[in-house]
N, C-alpha and C positions, 0 to 999 in steps of 0.2 A: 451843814455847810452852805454859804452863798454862793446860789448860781449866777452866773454874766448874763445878762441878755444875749450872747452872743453865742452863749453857750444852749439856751433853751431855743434858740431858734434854729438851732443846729440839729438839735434831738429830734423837733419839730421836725423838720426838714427831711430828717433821715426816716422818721416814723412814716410822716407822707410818703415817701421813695417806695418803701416796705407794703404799703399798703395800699400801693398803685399798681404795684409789679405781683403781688395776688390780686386784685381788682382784673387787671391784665389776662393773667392766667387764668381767674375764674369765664369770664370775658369769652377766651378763646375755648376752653373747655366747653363752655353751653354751646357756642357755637357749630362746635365739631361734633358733641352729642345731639344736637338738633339735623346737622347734613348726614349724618349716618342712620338717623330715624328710615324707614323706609318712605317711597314718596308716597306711598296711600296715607301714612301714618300722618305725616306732616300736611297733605291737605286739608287730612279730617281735623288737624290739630289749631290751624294755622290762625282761625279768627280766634279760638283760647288763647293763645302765643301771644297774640296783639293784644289782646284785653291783659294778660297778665302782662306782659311790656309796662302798660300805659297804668296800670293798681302798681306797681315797681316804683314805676317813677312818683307818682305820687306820694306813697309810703317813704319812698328814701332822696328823692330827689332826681331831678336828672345831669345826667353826667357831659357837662362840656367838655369836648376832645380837644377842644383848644384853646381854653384857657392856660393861660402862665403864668405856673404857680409861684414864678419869683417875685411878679405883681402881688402876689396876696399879701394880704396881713397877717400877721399869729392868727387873729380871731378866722378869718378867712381860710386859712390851711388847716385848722382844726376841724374847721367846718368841713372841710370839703374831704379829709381823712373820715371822717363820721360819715359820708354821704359812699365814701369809695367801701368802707366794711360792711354797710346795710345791701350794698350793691353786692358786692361778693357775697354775703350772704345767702342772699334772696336767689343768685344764681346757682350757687351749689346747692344749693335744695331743689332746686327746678331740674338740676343736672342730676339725682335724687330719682324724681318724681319719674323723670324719663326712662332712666332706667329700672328703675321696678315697672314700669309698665310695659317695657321691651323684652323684659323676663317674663312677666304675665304672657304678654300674648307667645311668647317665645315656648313657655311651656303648654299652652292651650293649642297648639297648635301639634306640639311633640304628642299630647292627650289625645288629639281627635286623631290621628295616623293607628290608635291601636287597637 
C-alpha cells in the first residue's frame, strides 16, 4: 500500500513520543538507583559515574532537553529516536551494573556477620 507523507511523519512522531517517554523513564530510574546507592558507595563511585556519563555521550550522542522536536526534520527525528534508544539502553545496564553490585556488597556484608 502507499503511505502519505503525512502518514509516515505521524508514525515518526508517535515512535519518537514512545521512545522519549522510556528515554524519560530509563532517565529517572538511573537517577533514583544512583540516590539510593549509599553515600560511601556514590563517592567511591562518582569520578566512574562522570567518566561513564561523558564514554555515553560520546557512544550515543548527547541528549538536548530542549530541543523542539517539531522543528526537526524526518531525517532529524530519526536521528534523535536513535540517539534516545542508545541512551535508554546504556542506562538500564548501568541501572544493571548498580544493582548487582548493591547485592554483592549487600551479601558480603550478610557473610562477614557469621
Amino acid at each position: 500500500p502507499i503511505v502519505s507523507p503525512a502518514q509516515v511523519d505521524s508514525e515518526l512522531l508517535q515512535a519518537y513520543q514512545a521512545v522519549k517517554i522510556d528515554n524519560d523513564n530509563a532517565r529517572r530510574l538511573i537517577n533514583d538507583t544512583w540516590n539510593k546507592l549509599p553515600e560511601q558507595s556514590r563517592s567511591i563511585l562518582l569520578k566512574e559515574q562522570r567518566a561513564w556519563v561523558k564514554s555515553k555521550q560520546k557512544i550515543c550522542g548527547k541528549i538536548d532537553k530542549n530541543k523542539s522536536f517539531t522543528a526537526l526534520s524526518d531525517d532529524e527525528l530519526q536521528a534523535e529516536i536513535i540517539l534516545l534508544k542508545c541512551d535508554t539502553n546504556a542506562n538500564l545496564q548501568r541501572v544493571k551494573l548498580f544493582s548487582n553490585a548493591t547485592d554483592e556488597v549487600g551479601q558480603l556484608i550478610k557473610n562477614s556477620g557469621k
